[in-house]
Every structure is written in structure tokens, then in C-alpha cells.
N, C-alpha and C positions, 0 to 999 in steps of 0.2 A: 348501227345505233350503239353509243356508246352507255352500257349497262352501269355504269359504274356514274351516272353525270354527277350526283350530288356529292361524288367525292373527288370531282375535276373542282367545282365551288370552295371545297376545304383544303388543295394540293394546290391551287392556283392564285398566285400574287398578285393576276388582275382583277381577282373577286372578291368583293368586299368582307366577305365571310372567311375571307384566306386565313389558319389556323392560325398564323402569329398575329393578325388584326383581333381573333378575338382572344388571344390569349396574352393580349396589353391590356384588351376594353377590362376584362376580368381579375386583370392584377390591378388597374387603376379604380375599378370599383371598390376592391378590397382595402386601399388604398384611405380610399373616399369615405368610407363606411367607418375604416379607423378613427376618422376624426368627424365623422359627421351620421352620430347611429339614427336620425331621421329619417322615416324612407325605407329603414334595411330590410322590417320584415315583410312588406312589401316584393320587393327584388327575389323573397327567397322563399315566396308563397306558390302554391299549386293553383292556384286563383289566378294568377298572372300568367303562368306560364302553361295552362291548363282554360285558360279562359276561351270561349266560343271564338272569339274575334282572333286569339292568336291560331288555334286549330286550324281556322279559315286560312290563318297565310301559310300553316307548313301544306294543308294540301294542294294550294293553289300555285305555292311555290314549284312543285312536282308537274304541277298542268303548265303551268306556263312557261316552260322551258322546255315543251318541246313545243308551243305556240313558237315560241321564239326562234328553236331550231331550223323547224319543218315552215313556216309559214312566214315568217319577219326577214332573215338572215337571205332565204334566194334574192328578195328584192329590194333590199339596200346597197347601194349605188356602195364602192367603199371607198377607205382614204384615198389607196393609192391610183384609183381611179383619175379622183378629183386633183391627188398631186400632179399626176399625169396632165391632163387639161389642161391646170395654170401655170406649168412650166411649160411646156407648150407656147403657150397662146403670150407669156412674156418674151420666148423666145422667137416668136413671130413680128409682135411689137417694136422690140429693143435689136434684135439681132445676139449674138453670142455675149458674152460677160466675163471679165478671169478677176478674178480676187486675188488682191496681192495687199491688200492690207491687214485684214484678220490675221491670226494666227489659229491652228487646227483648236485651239484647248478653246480661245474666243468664242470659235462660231459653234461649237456646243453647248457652250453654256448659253450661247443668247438662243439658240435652238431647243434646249432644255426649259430655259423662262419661257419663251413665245408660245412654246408647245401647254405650257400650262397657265397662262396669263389666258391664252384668245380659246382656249376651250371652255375656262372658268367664266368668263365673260358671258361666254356663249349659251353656259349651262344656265346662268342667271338670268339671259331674256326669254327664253325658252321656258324656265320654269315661272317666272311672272304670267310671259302668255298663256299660260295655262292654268293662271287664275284669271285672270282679267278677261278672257275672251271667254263670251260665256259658250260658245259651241265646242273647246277645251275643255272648258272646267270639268264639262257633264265627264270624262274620259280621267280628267285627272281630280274629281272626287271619289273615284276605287282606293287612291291611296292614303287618301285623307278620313276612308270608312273605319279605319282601322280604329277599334276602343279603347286597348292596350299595344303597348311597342312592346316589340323585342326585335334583334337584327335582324329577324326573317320579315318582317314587316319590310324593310328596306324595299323586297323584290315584290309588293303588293303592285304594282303599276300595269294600267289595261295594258292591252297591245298596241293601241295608237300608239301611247304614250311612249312606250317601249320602240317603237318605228319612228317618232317625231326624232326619240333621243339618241336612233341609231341613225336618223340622217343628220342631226347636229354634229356627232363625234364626225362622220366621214367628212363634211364641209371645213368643219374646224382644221381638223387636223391636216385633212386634203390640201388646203391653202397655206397652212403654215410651209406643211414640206415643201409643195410647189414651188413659194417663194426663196427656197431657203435651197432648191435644189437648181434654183438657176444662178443663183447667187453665187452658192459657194461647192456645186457640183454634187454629184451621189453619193458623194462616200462623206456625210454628216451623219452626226450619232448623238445619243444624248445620255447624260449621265444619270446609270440607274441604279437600284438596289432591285436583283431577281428582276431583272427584267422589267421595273414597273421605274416612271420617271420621280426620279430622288428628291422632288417636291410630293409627290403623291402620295409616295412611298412613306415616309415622316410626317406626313396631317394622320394617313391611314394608321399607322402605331399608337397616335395620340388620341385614340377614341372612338373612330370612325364608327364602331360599331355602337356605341352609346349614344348617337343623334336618336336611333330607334329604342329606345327602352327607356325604363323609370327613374335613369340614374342622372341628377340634376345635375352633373359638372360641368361646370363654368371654369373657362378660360383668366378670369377676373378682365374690368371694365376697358381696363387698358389695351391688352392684348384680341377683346370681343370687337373692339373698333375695327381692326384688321383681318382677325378672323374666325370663321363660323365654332362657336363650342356646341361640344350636344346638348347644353342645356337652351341654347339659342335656337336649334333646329326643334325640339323641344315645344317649345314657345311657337313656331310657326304650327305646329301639328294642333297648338291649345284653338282652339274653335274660333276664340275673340283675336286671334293675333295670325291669321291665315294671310293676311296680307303683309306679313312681317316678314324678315329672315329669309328671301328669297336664295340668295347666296349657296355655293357647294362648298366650297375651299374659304375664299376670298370674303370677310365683309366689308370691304371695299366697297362693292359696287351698291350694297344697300346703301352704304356711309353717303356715297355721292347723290344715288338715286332715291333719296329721301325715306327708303324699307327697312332699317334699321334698329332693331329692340334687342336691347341690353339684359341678363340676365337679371340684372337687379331692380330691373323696372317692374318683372311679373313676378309673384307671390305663389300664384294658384294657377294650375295648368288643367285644364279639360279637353281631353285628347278624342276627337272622334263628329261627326258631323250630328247637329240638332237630330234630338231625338227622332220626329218623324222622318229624316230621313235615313235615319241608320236602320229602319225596317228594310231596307229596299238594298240592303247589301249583306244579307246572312248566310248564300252560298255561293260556291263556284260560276253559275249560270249565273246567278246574276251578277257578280263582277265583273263578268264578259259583257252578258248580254243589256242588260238594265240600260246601260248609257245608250242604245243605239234606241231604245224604245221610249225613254224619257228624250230623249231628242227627235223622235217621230212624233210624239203627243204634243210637246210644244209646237212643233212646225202646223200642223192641224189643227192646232187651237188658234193659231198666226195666219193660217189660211182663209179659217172660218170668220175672224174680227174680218178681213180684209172683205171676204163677202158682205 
């Protein structure tokens, strides 16, 4: 057991909390505040960063990472599993392949896009089915209980959710490689900063940590069309606009898939689920457990009509 995990989250570039992720969101804040003191005392109150609802997510953050270690991580299937598979099973189809058109710098970069084009896609049906399908929702309104943002809210998510999201990346990614390793053979790479893909890596600098917290910046109208700012993720978290902003990276796919809302469309943000049901999410146990017993209670009441 590694004793030290919550400082593998602030040493590590895969994690959202990686120290230089929040130490852009903290200078863009500063930033932000310069020209816009709306809001600031807000940001810099013990009321917000002391508030019950965030409490909830530092110590829930600590439980549920070793949920994830001990219990999530044995049984998901992984990328290189699934790249395995669909090289494979194209090399059975097709017979062998040689690439003589690309060139090595080509098929990284297209390996580099593809690797973040079919994950972001991915991340976007995935997180819709998780409002729309209501046997989801019950699972992924743990991170919609949230009253106040801050980064750590980020890691509010059950465990399903957290296992839905670990078998998306493994398929995602599993298929990209696969494709890309019968194509253009093993030795493909893609172009990084620390290790993290150099699309990721550049959204994550620009905020990534202020989708969670009170700081309203906007990308402006232009640029919201194409991609998610934290005041748009913001706006999905506002109660009235849940079905909005689906998006990780990319607002594309809201753009096309008609879920799209602009910063300057909403005024007033209300962060957190109707009052009666934010009774039902005030500790540990119940972030776990709630969802599996509000989905016992309906089936039972759906039993009994049908009697």
C-alpha cells in the first residue's frame, strides 16, 4: 500500500489535481479576479472551502481511492488488453498490412488526435447515459450532490461510475491502439508533455481545475462553441441546466448533438440537487450506499403497481 497516495494525485500529470494543473487554475483565477472582483469574496471565504458539502468530498476522496484500488482496478479489463483483441482479430480478417505511405511524425500525430478525438466522444455518450438512463442517474447523482465546487469535488463519483468510466477509457483507447497497431506496427507513440497526450495536457493548464469551483470563466462565445470552459461545466452542475454541457474537452459534440449552453446564456448558477434530495447525500455511507437502496425502493414500488 502505497502510504503516500494523495501525493502520487499532486506528483502525477495523469491526475487532475497534478500541482501544475492547479497552479495555472490559481494564477488564471488571480487573473480573473483582476479584472472581474465579482465573486472574489466568495473564492476566498471559509464558508466554501469549509462548507459541509466540501468536507464530504476531502474525506470521501481518501475512501474512495482505495475503493478504486482494492476493488474497481482487479476487474477492469485494460487498454492493452482490448488493443490486443482488435489487432488480432483485424489480423485474422485482413491477413498482414506494411505501411509505406505515412511517414513516422504522420502516424503520431494522427495517433495522437484519434487517441483524443474517440475518447472525448466516448467520454460524452457515457456521461449523457448517465443522465438519461434513469438506473444511471440514481449512481451518477453522488456527483451532482455536491453544494459547493472545489477540484476535489471532481473525484466525488460512486464507484459504478468510476468502473463504467474505467471500462470506457480501456475500449476507447484499446481500439484506437489496436487499429493503429496493425496499421502502422508497435512502435507508434504519441506526442506528449510528462507523459500526458499534448491535447490533454494544454486544455488541462487552461482551467481544468475551475470546471469544479466558483470561478466563472468563460472561454468567450466563440471559442465555447468548440470547447468546454469551466464556466460551461459550471452551468451543467446548475440544477436547471443538467441536461446541458455534456462534453469533457470538446464542445462539439453538444454543438452537434443539440446539449449545448453558452456561458452567456445563464446569469445565475445553483449548484447541487433539489433540496429534498440533497438530504439523502450528507455522508460517506450514503454516497456509496443510497443509490443501491433508492434503486431497491423503486423496483418494489414497480413490482407492487405491476401486482
Amino acid at each position: 500500500m502505497n502510504d503516500l497516495f494523495a501525493l502520487e494525485y499532486i506528483i502525477n500529470p495523469n491526475k487532475r489535481i497534478f500541482w501544475v494543473y492547479i497552479f495555472t487554475a490559481i494564477a488564471i483565477s488571480i487573473i480573473y479576479y483582476y479584472y472581474n472582483s465579482r465573486g472574489k469574496r466568495v473564492i476566498l471565504s471559509s464558508k466554501l472551502w469549509l462548507h459541509p458539502s466540501a468536507k464530504l468530498d476531502y474525506y470521501y476522496f481518501f475512501i474512495s481511492y482505495f475503493i478504486k484500488v482494492f476493488m474497481l482496478i482487479p476487474i477492469v479489463i485494460s487498454a492493452k488488453s482490448i488493443a490486443f483483441l482488435v489487432n488480432k482479430q483485424l489480423y485474422l480478417q485482413f491477413d498482414y498490412y506494411e505501411n509505406t505511405y505515412f511517414s513516422y511524425e504522420v502516424v503520431i500525430l494522427m495517433y495522437t488526435i484519434s487517441l483524443f478525438i474517440v475518447s472525448d466522444f466516448s467520454r460524452y455518450w457515457l456521461h449523457r447515459f448517465l443522465h438519461t438512463i434513469p438506473f444511471l442517474w440514481e449512481f451518477h447523482k453522488v456527483h451532482h450532490s455536491a453544494k459547493v465546487l472545489t477540484p476535489i469535488t471532481f473525484y466525488r463519483v460512486h464507484p459504478i461510475e468510476n468502473l463504467l468510466f474505467g471500462l470506457r477509457y480501456s475500449l476507447s483507447i484499446g481500439l484506437v491502439t489496436g487499429v493503429f497497431v496493425y496499421f502502422f506496427g508497435a512502435m507508434i507513440d504519441i506526442y506528449s508533455v510528462l507523459g500526458v497526450n499534448i491535447i490533454v495536457f494544454v486544455f488541462s493548464i487552461l482551467g481544468s481545475n475551475l470546471r469544479h469551483s466558483h470561478v466563472p470563466f468563460s472561454f468567450g462565445q466563440r471559442i465555447e462553441k468548440w470547447f468546454i470552459s469551466p464556466k460551461q461545466h459550471q452551468i451543467h452542475h446548475s440544477r436547471n441546466f443538467f441536461n446541458k454541457n455534456y462534453g469533457g474537452t470538446l464542445a462539439l459534440w453538444d454543438r452537434v448533438f443539440g446539449t449545448l449552453k453558452l456561458s452567456k446564456e445563464v446569469k445565475v448558477l445553483k449548484f447541487g440537487l433539489r433540496r429534498n434530495q440533497m438530504n439523502e447525500y450528507k455522508s460517506i455511507f450514503d454516497l456509496v450506499f443510497k443509490p443501491f437502496k433508492l434503486l431497491a425502493v423503486k423496483n418494489i414500488k414497480n413490482i407492487k403497481k405491476g401486482n
